[in-house]
C-alpha positions as CSV (number, residue, x, y, z in Angstrom):
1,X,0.0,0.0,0.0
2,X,1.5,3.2,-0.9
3,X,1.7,6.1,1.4
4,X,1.2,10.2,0.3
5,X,3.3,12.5,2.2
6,X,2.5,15.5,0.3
7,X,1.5,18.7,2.7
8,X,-0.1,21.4,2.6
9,X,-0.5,24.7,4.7
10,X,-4.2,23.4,5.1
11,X,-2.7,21.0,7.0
12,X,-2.0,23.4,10.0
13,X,-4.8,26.1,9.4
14,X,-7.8,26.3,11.8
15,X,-9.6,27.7,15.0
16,X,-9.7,26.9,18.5
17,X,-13.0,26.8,19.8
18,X,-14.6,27.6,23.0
19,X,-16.6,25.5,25.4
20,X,-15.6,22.8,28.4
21,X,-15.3,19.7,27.7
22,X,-17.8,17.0,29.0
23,X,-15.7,13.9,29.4
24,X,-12.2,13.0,30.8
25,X,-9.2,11.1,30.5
26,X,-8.6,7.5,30.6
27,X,-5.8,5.0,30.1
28,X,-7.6,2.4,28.0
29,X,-5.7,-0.5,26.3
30,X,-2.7,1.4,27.4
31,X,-3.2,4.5,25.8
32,X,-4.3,8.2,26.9
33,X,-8.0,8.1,26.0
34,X,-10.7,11.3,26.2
35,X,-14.0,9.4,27.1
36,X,-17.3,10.8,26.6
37,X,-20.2,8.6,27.8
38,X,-22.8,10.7,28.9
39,X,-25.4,7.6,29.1
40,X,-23.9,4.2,29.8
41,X,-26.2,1.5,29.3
42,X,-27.2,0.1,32.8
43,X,-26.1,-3.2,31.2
44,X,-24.9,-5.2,28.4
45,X,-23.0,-4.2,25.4
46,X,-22.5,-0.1,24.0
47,X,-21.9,0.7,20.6
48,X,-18.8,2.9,20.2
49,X,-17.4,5.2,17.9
50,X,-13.5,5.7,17.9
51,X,-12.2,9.4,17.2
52,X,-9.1,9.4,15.2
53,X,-7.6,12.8,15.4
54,X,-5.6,14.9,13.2
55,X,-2.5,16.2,13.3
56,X,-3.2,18.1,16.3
57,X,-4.2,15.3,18.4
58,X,-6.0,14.3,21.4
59,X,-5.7,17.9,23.4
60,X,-7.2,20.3,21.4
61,X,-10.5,21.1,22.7
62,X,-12.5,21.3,19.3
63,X,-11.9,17.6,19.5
64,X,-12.9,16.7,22.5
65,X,-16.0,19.1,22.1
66,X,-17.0,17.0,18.7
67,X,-16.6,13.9,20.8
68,X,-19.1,15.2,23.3
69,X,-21.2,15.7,20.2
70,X,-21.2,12.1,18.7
71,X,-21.7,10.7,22.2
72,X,-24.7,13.2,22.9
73,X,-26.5,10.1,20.6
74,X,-26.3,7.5,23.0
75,X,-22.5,5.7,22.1
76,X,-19.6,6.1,23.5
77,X,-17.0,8.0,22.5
78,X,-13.3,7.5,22.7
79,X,-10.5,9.9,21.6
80,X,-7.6,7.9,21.7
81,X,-3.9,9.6,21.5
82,X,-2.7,7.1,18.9
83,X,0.0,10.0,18.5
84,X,1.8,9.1,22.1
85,X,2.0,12.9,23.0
86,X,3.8,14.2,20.0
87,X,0.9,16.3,18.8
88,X,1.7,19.0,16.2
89,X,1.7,22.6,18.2
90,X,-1.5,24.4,19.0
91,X,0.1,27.8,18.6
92,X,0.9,26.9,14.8
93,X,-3.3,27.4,14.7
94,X,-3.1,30.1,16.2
95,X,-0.1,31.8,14.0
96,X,-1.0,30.9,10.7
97,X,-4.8,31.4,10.6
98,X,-5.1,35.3,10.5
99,X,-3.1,35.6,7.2
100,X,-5.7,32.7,6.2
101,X,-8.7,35.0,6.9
102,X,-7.6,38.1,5.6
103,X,-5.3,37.0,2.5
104,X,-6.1,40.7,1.1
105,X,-3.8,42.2,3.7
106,X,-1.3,39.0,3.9
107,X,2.4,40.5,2.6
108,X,4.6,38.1,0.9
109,X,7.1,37.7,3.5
110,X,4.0,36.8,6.2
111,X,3.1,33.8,3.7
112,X,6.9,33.3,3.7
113,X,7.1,33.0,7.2
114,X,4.0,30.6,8.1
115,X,4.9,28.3,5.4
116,X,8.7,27.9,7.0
117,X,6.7,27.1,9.9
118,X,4.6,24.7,8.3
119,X,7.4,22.8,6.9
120,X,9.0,23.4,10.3
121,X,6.8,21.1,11.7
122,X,5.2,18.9,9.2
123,X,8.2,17.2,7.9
124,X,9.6,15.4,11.1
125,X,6.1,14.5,12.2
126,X,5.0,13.4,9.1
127,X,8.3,10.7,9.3
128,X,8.2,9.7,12.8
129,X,4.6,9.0,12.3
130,X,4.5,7.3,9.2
131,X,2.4,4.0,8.4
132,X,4.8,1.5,9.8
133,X,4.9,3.2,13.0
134,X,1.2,4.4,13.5
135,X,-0.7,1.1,12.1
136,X,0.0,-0.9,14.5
137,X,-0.7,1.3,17.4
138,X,-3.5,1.9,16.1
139,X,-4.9,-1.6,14.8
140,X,-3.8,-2.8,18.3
141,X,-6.3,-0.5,20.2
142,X,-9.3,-1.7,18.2
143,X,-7.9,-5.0,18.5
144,X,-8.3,-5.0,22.5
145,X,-11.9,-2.8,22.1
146,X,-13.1,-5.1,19.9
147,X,-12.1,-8.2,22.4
148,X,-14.4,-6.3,25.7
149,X,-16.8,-8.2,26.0
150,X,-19.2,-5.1,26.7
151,X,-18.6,-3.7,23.1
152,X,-21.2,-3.8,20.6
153,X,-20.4,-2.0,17.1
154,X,-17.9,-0.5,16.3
155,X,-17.6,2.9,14.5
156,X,-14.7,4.9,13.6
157,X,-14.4,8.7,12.6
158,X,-11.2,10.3,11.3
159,X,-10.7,13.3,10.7
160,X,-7.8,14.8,7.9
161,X,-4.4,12.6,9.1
162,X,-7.0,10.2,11.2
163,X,-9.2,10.2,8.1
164,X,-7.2,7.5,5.8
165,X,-6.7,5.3,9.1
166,X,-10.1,5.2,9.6
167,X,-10.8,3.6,5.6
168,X,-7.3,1.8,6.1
169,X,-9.6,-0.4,9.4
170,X,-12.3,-1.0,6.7
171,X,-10.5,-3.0,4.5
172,X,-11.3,-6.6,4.1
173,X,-7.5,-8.1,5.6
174,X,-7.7,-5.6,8.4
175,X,-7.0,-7.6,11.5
176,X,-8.9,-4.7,13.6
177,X,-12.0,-4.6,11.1
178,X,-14.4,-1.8,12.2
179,X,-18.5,-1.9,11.3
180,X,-18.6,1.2,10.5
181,X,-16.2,3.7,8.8
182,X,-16.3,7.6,7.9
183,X,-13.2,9.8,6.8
184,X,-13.9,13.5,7.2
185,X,-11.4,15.8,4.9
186,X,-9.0,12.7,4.5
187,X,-5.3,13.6,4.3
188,X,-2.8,11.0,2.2
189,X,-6.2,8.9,0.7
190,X,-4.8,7.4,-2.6
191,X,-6.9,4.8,-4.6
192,X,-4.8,1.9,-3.1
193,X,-6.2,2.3,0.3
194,X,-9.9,1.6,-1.0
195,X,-9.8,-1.4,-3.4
196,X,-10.0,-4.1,-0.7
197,X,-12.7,-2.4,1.1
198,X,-16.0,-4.5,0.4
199,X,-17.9,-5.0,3.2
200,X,-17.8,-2.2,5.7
201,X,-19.9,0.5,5.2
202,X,-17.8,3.9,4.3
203,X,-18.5,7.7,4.5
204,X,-16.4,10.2,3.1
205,X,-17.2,13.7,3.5
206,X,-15.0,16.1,1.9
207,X,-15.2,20.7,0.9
208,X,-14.5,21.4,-2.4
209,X,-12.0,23.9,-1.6
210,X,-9.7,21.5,0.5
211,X,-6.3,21.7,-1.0
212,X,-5.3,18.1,0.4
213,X,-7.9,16.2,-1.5
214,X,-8.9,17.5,-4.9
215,X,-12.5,16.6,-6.6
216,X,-11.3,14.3,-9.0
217,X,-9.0,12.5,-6.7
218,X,-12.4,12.0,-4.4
219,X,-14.4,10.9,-7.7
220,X,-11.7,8.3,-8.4
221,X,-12.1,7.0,-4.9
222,X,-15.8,6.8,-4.9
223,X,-15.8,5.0,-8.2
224,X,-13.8,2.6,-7.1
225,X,-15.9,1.9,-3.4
226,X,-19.1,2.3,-5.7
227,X,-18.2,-0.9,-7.4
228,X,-17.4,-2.9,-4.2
229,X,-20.1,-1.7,-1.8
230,X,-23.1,0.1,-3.8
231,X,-25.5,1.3,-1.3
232,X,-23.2,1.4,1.5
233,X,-21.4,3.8,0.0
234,X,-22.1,8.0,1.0
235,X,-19.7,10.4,-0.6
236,X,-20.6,14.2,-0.1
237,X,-18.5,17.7,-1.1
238,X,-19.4,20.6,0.5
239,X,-19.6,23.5,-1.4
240,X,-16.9,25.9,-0.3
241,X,-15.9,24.0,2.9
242,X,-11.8,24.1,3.5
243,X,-9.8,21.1,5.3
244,X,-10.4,20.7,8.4
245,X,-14.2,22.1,8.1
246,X,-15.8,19.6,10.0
247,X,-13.6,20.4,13.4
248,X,-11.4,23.3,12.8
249,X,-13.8,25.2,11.3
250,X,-14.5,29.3,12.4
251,X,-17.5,29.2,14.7
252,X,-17.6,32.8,14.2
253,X,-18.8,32.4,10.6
254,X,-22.0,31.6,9.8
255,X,-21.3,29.7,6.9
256,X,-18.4,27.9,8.0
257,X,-20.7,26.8,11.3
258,X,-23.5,25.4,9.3
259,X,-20.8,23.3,7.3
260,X,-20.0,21.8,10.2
261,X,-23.3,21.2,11.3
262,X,-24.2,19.6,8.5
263,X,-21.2,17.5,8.2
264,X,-21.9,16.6,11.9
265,X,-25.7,15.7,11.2
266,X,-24.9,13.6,8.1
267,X,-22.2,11.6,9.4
268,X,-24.5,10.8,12.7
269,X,-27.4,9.8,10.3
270,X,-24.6,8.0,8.6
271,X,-23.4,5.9,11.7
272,X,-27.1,5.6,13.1
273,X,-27.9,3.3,9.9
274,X,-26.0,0.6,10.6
275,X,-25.6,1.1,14.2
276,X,-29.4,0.2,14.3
């Protein structure tokens, strides 16, 4: 299977939003977790829906807010640090965003300066956590969830880097085989990673103005899933919607709150289907 590593300044763009998180932290299967589980069933077996972050990982509170979201439906949510503690920097949000908004006033040397950073950054994460080093951490937590005996289905979410993993655990040889699988504004897809998935219902929600993931390189993947999985299929671009939309999105903008909304809305419907 072959691995993009191409990156982009989308890659580090977003907002932090506001609000307390509803859940804590948890050392499950032997890694850092952020549980939300507002209603626990009194007994037997709880679906559960497996966060995979993005490059920004398990401590950024948009994260943990949008797991309080997906467990406000009854599952329960986990947010695993699959990244051992070596998120990318919070402050790189925070310094590259306003030239972002306001491109009209953006000189050339700010844009200079924020990509620098974004190479900065990108390019030794991107190697120390590269397939042959995050698969198997991550197989091996779904692994252990799916041997509890007090889990029912299991759904995974990903979002941008977390986006590819979560089609990667749909594929027919995946030794941690989830039920359920959305990517949200998936980072490094290529067509590979889909051609063995033919059973496991996928979602993959996408803006048309993310610069990691063009149209046609969605199209190509949702022709090839179409073939193995008809029905079970839901691709969706949103019209407009940047990288990251669906959890680094500006609050503060009407437009870009809706898309996340909406994204939100269709990927619980999504879940809800064949969580029933």
């Amino acid at each position: 299977m072959s691995e993009q590593t191409t990156v982009s300044p989308c890659c580090v763009t977003g907002h932090i939003h506001q609000g307390e998180p509803l859940g804590s932290f948890e050392i499950i299967h032997g890694l850092r977790t952020y549980v939300s589980n507002p209603k626990p069933p009194a007994s037997g077996k709880q679906n559960v829906v497996v966060l995979i972050s993005d490059i920004f990982g398990v401590d950024l509170v948009n994260t943990k807010l949008v797991a309080d979201e997906y467990a406000g439906n009854g599952w329960k949510v986990l947010l695993p640090d699959f990244l051992e503690g070596d998120a990318i920097d919070h402050n790189l949000l925070n310094s590259i965003v306003p030239n972002l908004r306001v491109q009209a006033e953006a000189t050339v040397a700010s844009k200079a300066v924020d990509s620098a950073k974004m190479a900065a950054a990108m390019g030794p994460w991107i190697t120390k956590h590269r397939e042959a080093v995050s698969k198997p951490i991550i197989e091996k937590f779904f692994q252990a969830l799916r041997a509890d005996a007090s889990t029912g289905k299991i759904a995974t979410i990903g979002f941008c880097w977390g986006g590819r993993y979560s089609l990667v655990l749909a594929q027919d040889d995946s030794p941690a085989r989830v039920d359920v699988a959305v990517a949200l504004h998936p980072s490094f897809l290529v067509n590979d990673d889909v051609k063995t998935i033919t059973q496991v219902p996928v979602a993959i929600y996408k803006g048309t103005a993310d610069a990691m993931m063009t149209d046609d390189a969605l199209d190509e993947v949702e022709n090839i899933l179409k073939g193995n999985l008809g029905n079970k299929l839901s691709v969706k671009k949103y019209t407009d919607a940047v990288h990251g939309f669906s959890v680094r999105g500006d609050l503060e903008n009407g437009k870009e709150k809706a898309q996340k909304e909406e994204v939100t809305k269709d990927t619980v419907d999504f879940i809800t289907k064949y969580f029933d």
